[in-house]
PDB file of N, CA, C and O in Angstrom, chain B, residues numbered from 101:
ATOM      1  N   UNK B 101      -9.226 -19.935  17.000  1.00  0.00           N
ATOM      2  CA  UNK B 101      -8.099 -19.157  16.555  1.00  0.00           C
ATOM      3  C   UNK B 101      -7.090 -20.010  15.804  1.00  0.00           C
ATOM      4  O   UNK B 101      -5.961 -19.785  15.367  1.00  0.00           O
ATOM      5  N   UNK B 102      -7.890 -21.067  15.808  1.00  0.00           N
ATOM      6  CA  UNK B 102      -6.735 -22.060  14.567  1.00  0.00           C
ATOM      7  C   UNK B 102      -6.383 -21.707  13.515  1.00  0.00           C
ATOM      8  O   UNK B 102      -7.295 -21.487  12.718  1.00  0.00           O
ATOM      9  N   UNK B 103      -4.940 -21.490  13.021  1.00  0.00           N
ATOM     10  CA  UNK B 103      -4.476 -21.512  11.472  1.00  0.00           C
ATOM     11  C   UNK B 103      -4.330 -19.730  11.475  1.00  0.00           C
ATOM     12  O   UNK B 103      -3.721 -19.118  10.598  1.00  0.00           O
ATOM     13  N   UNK B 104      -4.822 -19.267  12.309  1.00  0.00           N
ATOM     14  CA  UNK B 104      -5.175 -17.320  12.163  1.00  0.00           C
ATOM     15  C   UNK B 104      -3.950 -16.982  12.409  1.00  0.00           C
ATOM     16  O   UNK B 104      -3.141 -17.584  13.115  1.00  0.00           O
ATOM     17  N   UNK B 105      -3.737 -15.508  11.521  1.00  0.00           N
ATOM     18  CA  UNK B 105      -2.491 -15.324  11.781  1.00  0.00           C
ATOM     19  C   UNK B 105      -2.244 -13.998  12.932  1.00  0.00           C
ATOM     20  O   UNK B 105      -3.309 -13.389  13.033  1.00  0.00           O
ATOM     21  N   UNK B 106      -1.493 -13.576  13.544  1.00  0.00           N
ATOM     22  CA  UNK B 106      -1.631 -12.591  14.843  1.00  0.00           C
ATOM     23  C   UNK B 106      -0.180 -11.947  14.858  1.00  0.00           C
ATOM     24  O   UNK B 106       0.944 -12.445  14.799  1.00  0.00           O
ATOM     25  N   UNK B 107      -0.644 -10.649  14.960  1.00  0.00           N
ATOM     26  CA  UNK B 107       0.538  -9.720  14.967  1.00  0.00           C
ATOM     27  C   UNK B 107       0.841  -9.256  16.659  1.00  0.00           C
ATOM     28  O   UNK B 107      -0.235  -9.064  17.225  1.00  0.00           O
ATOM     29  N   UNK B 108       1.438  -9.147  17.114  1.00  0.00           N
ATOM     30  CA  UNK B 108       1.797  -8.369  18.207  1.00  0.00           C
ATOM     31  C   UNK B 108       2.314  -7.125  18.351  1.00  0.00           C
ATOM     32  O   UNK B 108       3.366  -7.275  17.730  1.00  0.00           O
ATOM     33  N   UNK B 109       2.322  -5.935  18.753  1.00  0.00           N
ATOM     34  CA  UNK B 109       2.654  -4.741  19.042  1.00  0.00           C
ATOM     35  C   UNK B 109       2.504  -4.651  20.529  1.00  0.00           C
ATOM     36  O   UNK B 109       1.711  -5.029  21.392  1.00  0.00           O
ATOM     37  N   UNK B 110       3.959  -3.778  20.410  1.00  0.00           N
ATOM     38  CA  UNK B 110       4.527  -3.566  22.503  1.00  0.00           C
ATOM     39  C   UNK B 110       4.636  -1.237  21.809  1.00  0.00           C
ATOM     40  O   UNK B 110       4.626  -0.949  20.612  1.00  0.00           O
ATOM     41  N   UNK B 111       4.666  -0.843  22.217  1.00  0.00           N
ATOM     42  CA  UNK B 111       4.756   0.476  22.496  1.00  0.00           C
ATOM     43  C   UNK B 111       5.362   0.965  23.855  1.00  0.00           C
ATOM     44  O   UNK B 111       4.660   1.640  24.608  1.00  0.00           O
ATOM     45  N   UNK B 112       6.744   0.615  24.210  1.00  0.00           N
ATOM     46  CA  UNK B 112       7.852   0.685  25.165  1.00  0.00           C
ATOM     47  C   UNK B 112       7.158   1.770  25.672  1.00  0.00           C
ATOM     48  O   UNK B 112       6.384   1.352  26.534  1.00  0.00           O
ATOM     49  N   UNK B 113       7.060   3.197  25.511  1.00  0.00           N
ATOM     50  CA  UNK B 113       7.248   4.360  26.031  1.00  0.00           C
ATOM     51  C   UNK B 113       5.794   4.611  26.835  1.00  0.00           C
ATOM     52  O   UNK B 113       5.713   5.238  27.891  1.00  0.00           O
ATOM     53  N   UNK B 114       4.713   4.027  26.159  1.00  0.00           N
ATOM     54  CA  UNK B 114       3.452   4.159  26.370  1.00  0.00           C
ATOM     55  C   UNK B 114       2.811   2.855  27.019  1.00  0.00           C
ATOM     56  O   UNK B 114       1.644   2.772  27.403  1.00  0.00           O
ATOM     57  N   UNK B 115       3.857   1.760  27.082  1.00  0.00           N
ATOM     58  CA  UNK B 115       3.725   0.910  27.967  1.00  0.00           C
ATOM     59  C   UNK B 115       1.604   0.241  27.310  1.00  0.00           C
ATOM     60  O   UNK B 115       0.575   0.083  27.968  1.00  0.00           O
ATOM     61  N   UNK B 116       1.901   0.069  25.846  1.00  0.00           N
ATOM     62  CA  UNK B 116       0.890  -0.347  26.004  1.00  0.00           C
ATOM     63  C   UNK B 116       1.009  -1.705  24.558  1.00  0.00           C
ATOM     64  O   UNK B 116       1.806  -1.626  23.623  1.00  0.00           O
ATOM     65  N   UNK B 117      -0.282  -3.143  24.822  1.00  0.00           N
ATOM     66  CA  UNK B 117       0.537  -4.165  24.495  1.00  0.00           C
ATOM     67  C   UNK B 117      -1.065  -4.406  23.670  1.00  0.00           C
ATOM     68  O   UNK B 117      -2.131  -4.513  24.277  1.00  0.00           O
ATOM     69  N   UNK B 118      -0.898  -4.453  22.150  1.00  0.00           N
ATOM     70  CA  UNK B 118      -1.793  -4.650  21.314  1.00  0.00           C
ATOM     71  C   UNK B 118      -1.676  -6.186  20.613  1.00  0.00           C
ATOM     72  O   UNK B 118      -1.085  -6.202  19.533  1.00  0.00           O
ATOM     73  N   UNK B 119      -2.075  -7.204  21.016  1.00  0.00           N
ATOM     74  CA  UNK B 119      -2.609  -8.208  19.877  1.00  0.00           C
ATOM     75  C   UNK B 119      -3.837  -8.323  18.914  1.00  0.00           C
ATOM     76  O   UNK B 119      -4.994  -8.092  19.267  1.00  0.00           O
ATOM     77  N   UNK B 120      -3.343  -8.822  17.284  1.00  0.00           N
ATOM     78  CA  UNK B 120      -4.221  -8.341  16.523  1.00  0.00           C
ATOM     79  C   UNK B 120      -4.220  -9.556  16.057  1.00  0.00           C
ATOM     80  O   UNK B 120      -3.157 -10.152  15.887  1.00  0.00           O
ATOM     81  N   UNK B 121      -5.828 -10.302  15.681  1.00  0.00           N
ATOM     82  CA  UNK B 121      -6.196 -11.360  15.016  1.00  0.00           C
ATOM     83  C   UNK B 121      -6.997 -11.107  13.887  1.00  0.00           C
ATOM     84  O   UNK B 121      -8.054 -10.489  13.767  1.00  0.00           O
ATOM     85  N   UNK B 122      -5.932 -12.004  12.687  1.00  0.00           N
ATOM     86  CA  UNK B 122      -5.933 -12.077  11.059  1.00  0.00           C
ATOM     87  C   UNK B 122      -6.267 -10.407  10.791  1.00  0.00           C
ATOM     88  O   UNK B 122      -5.697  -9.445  11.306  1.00  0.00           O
ATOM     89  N   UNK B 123      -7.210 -10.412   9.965  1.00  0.00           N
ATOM     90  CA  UNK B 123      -7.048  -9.012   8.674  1.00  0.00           C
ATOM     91  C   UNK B 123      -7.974  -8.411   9.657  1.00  0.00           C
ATOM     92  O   UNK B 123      -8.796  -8.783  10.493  1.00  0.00           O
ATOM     93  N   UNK B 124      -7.354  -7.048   9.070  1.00  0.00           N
ATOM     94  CA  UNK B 124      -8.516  -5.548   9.972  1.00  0.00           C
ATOM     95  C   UNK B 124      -9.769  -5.484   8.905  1.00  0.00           C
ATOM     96  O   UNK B 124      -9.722  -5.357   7.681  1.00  0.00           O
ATOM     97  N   UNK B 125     -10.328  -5.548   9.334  1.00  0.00           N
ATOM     98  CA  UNK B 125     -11.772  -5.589   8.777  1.00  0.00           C
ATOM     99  C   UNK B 125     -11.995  -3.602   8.234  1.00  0.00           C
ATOM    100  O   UNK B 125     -11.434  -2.659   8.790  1.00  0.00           O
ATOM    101  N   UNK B 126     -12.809  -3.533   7.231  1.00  0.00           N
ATOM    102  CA  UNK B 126     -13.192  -2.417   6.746  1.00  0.00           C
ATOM    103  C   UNK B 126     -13.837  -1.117   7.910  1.00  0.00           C
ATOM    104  O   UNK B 126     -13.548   0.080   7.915  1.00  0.00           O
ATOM    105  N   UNK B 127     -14.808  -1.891   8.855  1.00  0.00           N
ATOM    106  CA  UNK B 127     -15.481  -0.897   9.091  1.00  0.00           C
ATOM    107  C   UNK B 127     -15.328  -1.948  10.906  1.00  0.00           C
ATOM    108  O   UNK B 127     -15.652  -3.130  11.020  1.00  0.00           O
ATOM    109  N   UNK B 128     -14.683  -0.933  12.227  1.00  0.00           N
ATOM    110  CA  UNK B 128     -14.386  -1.583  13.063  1.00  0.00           C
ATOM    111  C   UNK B 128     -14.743  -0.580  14.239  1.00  0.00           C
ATOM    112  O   UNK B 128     -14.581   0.637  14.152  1.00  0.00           O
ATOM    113  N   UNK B 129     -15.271  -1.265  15.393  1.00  0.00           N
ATOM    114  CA  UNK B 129     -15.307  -0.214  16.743  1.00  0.00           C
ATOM    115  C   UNK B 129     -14.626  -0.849  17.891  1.00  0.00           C
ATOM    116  O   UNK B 129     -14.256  -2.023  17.873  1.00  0.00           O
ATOM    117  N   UNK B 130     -14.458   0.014  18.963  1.00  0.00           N
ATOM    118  CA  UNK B 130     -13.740  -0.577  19.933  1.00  0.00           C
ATOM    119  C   UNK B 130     -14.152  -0.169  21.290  1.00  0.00           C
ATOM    120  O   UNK B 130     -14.207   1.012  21.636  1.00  0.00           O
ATOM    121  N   UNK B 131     -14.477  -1.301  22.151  1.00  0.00           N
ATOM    122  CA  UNK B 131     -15.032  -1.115  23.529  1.00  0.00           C
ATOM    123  C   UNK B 131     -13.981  -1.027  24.269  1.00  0.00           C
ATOM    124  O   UNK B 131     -12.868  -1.415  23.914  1.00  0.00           O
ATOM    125  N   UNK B 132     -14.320  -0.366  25.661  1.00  0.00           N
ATOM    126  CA  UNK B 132     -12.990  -0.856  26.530  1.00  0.00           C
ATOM    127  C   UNK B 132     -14.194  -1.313  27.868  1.00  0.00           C
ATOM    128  O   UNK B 132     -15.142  -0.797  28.459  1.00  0.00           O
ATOM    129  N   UNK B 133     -13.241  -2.924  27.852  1.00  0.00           N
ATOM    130  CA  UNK B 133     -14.455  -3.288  28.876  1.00  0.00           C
ATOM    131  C   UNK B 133     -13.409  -3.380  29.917  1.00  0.00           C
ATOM    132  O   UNK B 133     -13.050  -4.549  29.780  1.00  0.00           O
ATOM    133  N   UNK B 134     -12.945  -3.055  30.539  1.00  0.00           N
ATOM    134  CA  UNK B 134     -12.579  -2.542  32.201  1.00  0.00           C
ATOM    135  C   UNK B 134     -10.962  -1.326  31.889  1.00  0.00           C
ATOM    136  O   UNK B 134     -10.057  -1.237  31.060  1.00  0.00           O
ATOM    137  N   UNK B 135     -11.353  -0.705  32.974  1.00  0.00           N
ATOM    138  CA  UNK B 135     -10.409   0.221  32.885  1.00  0.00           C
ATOM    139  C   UNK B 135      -8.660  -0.135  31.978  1.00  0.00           C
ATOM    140  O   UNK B 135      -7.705  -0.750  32.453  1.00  0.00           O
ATOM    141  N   UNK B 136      -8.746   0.352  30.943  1.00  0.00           N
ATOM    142  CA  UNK B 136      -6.934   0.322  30.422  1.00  0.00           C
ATOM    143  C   UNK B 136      -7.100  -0.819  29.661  1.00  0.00           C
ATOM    144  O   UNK B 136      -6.029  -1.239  29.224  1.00  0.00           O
ATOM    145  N   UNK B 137      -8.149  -1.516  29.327  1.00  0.00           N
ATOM    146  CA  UNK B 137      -8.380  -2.930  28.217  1.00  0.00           C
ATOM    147  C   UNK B 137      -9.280  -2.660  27.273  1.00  0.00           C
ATOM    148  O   UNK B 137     -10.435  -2.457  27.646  1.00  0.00           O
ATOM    149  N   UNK B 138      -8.961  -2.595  25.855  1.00  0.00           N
ATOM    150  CA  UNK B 138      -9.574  -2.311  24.827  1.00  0.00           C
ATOM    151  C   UNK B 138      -9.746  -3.650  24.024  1.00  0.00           C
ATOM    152  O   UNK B 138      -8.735  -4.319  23.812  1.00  0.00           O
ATOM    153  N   UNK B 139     -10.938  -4.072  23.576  1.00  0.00           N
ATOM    154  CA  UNK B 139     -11.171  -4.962  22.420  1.00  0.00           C
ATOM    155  C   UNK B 139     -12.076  -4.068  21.137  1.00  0.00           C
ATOM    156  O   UNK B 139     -12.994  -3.271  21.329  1.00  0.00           O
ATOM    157  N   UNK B 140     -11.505  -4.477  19.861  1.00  0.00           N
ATOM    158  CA  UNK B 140     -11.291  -4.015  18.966  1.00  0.00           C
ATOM    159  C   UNK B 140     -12.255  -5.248  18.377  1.00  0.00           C
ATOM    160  O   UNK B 140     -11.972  -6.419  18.628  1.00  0.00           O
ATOM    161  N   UNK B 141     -13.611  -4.825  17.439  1.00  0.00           N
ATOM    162  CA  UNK B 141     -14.878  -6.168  17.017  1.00  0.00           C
ATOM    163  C   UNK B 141     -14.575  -5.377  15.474  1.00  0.00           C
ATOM    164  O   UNK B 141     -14.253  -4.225  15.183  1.00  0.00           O
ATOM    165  N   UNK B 142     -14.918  -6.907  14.477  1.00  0.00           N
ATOM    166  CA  UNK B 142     -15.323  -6.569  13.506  1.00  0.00           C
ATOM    167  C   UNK B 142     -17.130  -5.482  13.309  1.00  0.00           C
ATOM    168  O   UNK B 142     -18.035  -5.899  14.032  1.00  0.00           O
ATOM    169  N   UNK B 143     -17.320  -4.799  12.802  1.00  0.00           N
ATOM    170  CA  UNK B 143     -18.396  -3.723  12.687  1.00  0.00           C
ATOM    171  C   UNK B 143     -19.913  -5.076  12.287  1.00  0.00           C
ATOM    172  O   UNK B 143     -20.986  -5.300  12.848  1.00  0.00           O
ATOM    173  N   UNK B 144     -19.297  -5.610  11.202  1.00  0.00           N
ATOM    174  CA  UNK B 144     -20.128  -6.513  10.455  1.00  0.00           C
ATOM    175  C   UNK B 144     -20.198  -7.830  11.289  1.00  0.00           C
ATOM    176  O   UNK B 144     -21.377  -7.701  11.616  1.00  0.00           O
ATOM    177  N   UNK B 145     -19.934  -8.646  11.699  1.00  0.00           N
ATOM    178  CA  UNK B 145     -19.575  -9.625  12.534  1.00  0.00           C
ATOM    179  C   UNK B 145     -19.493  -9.847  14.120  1.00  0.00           C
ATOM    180  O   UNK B 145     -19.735 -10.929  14.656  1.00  0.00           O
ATOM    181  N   UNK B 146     -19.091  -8.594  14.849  1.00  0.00           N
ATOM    182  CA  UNK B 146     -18.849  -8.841  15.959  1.00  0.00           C
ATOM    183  C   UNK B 146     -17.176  -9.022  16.253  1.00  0.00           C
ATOM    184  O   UNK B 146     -16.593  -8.484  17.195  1.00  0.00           O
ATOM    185  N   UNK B 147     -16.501  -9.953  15.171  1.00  0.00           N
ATOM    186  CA  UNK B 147     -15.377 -10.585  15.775  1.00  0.00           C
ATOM    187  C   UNK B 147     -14.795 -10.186  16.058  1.00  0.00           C
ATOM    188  O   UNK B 147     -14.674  -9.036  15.637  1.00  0.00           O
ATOM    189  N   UNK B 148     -13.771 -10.711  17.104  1.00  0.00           N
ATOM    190  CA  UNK B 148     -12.392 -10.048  18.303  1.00  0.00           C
ATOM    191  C   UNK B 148     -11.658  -9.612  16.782  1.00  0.00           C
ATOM    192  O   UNK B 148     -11.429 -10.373  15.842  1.00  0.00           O
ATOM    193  N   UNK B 149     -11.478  -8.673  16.839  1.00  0.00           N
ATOM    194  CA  UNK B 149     -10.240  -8.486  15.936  1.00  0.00           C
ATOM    195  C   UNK B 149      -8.480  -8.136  16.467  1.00  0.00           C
ATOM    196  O   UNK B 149      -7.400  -8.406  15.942  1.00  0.00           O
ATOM    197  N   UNK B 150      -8.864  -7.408  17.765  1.00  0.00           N
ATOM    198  CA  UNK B 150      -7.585  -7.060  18.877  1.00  0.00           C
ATOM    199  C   UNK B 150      -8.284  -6.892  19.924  1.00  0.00           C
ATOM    200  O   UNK B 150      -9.453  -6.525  20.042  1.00  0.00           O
ATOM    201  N   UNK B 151      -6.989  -7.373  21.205  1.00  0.00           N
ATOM    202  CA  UNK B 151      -6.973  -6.879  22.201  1.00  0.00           C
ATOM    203  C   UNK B 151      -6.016  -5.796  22.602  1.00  0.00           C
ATOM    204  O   UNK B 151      -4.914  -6.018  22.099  1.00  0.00           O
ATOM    205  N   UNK B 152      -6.042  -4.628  23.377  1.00  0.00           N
ATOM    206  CA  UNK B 152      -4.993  -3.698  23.714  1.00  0.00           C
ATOM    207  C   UNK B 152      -5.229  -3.540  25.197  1.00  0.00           C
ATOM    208  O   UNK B 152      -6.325  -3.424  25.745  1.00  0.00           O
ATOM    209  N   UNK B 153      -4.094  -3.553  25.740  1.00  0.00           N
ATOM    210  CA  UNK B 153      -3.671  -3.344  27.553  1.00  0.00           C
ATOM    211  C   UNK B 153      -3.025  -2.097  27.922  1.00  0.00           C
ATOM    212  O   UNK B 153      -1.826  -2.263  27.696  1.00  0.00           O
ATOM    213  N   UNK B 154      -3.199  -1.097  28.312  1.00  0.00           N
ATOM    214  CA  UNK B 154      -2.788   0.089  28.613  1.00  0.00           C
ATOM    215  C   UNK B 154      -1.827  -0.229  30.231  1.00  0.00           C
ATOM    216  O   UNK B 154      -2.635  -0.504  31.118  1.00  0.00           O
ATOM    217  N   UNK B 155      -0.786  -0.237  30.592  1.00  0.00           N
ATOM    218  CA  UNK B 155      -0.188  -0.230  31.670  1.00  0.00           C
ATOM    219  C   UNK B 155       0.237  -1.828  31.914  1.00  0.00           C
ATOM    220  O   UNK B 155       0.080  -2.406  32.989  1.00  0.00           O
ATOM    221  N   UNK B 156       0.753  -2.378  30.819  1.00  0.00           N
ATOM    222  CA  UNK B 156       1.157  -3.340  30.278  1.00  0.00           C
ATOM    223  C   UNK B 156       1.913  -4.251  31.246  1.00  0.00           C
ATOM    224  O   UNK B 156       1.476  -5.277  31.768  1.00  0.00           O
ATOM    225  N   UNK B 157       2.982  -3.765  31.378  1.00  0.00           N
ATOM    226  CA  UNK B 157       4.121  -4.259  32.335  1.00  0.00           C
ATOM    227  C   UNK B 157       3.659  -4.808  33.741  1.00  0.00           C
ATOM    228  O   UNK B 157       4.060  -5.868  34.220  1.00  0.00           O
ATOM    229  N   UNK B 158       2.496  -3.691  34.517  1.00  0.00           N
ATOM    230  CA  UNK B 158       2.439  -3.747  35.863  1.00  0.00           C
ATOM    231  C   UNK B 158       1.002  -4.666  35.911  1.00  0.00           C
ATOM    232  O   UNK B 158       0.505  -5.059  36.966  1.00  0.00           O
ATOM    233  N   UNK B 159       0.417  -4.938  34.518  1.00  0.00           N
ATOM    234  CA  UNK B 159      -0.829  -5.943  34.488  1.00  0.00           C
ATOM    235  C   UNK B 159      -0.508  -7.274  33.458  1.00  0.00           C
ATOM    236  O   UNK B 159      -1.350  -7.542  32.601  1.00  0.00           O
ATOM    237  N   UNK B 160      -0.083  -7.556  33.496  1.00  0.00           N
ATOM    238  CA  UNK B 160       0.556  -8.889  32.157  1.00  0.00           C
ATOM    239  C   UNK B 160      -0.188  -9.706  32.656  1.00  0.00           C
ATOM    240  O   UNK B 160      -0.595 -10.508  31.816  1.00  0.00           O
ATOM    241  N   UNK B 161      -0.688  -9.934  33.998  1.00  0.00           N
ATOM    242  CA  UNK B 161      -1.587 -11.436  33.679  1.00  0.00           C
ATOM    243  C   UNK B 161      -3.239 -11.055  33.389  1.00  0.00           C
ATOM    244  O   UNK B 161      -4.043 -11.975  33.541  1.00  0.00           O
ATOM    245  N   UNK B 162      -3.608 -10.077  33.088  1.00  0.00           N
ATOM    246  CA  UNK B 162      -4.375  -9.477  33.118  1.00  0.00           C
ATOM    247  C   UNK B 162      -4.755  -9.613  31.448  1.00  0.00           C
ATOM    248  O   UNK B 162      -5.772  -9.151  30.930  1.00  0.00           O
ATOM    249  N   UNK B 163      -3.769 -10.298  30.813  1.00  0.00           N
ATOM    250  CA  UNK B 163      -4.201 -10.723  29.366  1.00  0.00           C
ATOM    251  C   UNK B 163      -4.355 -12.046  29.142  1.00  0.00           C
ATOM    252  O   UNK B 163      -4.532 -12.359  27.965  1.00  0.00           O
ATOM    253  N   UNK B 164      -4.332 -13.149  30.172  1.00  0.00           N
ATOM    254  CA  UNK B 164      -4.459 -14.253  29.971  1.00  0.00           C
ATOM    255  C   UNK B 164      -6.758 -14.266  30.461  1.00  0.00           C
ATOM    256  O   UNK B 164      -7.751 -14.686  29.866  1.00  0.00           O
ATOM    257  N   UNK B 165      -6.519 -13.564  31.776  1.00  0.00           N
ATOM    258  CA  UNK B 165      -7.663 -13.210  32.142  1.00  0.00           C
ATOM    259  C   UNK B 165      -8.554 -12.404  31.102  1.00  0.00           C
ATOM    260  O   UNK B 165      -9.718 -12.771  31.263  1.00  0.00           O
ATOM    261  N   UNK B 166      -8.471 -11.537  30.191  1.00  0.00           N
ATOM    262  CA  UNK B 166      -9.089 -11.072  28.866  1.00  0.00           C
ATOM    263  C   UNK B 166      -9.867 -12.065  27.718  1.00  0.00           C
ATOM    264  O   UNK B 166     -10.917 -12.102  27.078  1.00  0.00           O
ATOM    265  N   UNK B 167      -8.403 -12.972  27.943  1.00  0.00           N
ATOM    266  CA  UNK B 167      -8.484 -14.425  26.783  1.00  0.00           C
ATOM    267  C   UNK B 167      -9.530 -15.195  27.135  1.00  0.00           C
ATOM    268  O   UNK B 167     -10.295 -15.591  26.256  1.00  0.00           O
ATOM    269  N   UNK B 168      -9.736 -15.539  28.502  1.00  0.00           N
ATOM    270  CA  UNK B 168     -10.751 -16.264  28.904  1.00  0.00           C
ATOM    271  C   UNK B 168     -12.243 -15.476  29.124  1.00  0.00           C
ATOM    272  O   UNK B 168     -13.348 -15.988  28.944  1.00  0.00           O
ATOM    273  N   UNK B 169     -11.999 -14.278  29.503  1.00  0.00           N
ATOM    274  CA  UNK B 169     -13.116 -13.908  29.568  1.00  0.00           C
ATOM    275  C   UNK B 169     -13.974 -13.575  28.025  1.00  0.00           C
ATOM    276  O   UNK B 169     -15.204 -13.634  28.018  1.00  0.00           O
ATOM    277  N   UNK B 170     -13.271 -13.260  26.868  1.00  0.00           N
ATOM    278  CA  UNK B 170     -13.986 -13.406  25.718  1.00  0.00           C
ATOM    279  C   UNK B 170     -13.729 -14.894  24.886  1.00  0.00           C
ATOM    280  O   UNK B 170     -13.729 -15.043  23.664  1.00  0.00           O
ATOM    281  N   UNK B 171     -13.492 -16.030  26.026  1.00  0.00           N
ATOM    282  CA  UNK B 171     -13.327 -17.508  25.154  1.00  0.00           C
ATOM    283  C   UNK B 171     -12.300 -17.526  24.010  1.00  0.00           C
ATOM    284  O   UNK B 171     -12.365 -18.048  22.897  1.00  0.00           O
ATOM    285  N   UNK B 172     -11.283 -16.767  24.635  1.00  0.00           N
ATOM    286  CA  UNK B 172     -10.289 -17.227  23.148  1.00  0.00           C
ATOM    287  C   UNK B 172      -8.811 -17.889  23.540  1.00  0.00           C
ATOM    288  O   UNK B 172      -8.383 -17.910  24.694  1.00  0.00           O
ATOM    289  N   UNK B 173      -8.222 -18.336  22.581  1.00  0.00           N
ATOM    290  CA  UNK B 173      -6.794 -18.967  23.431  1.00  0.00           C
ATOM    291  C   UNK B 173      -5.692 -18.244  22.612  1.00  0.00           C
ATOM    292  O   UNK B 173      -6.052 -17.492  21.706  1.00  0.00           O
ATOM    293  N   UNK B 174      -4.637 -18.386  22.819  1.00  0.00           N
ATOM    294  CA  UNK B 174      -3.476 -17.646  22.079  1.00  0.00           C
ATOM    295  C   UNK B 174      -2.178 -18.559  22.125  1.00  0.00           C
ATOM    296  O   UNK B 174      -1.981 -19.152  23.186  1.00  0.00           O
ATOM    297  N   UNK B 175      -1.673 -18.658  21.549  1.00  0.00           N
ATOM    298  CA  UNK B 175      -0.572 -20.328  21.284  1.00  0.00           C
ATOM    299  C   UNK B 175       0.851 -19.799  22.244  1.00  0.00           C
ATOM    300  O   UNK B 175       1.766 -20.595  22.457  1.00  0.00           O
ATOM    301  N   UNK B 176       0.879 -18.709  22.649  1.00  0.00           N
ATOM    302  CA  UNK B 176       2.488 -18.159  23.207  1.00  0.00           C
ATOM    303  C   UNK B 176       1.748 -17.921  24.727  1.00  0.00           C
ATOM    304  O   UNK B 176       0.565 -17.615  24.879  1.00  0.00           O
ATOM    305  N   UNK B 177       2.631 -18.115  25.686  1.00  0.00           N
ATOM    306  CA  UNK B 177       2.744 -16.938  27.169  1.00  0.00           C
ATOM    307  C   UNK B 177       3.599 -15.662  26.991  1.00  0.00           C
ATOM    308  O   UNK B 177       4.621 -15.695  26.305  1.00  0.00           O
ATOM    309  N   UNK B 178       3.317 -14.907  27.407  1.00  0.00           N
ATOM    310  CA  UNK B 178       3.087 -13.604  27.383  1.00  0.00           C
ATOM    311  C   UNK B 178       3.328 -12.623  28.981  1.00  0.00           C
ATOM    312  O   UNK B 178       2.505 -12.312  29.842  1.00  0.00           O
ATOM    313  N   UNK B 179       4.791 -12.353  28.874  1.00  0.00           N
ATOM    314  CA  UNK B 179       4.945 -11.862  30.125  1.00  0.00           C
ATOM    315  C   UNK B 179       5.736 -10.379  30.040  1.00  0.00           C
ATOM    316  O   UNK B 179       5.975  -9.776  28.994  1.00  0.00           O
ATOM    317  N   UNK B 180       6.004 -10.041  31.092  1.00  0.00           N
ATOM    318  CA  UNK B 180       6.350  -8.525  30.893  1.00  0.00           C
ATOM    319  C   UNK B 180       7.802  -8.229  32.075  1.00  0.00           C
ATOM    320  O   UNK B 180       8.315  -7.113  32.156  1.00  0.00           O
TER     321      UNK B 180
END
């Protein structure tokens, strides 16, 4: 994730917490691999393109645990 650039989105009301790595790719699908956690793959590639956390606030470490489980790192902590 060196040099990549990453947007963050919080959605207060809906309590839900989207990180997005570099450009959205053309053609994209999205798994949710455990309840309220969505990863977002390039179509062509595979690659992480986002992660999204549904119930944000009451799971925040629950995105450090995401990071590791698909091998990626993220340069900030991240709390709620």
């Amino acid at each position: 994730m060196e040099n990549q650039t990453y947007d963050i989105y919080y959605d207060e009301e809906g309590d839900f917490l989207e990180i997005t790595f570099g450009l959205s790719p053309e053609n994209e699908y999205t798994e949710e691999i455990e309840n309220g956690v969505f990863i977002t793959k390039d179509e062509e590639t595979h690659e992480i393109k986002s992660i999204g956390i549904l119930g944000f606030k009451k799971r925040s470490r629950i995105l450090k645990e995401v990071l590791q489980k698909v091998n990626m790192r993220f340069p900030l902590e991240i709390d709620a």
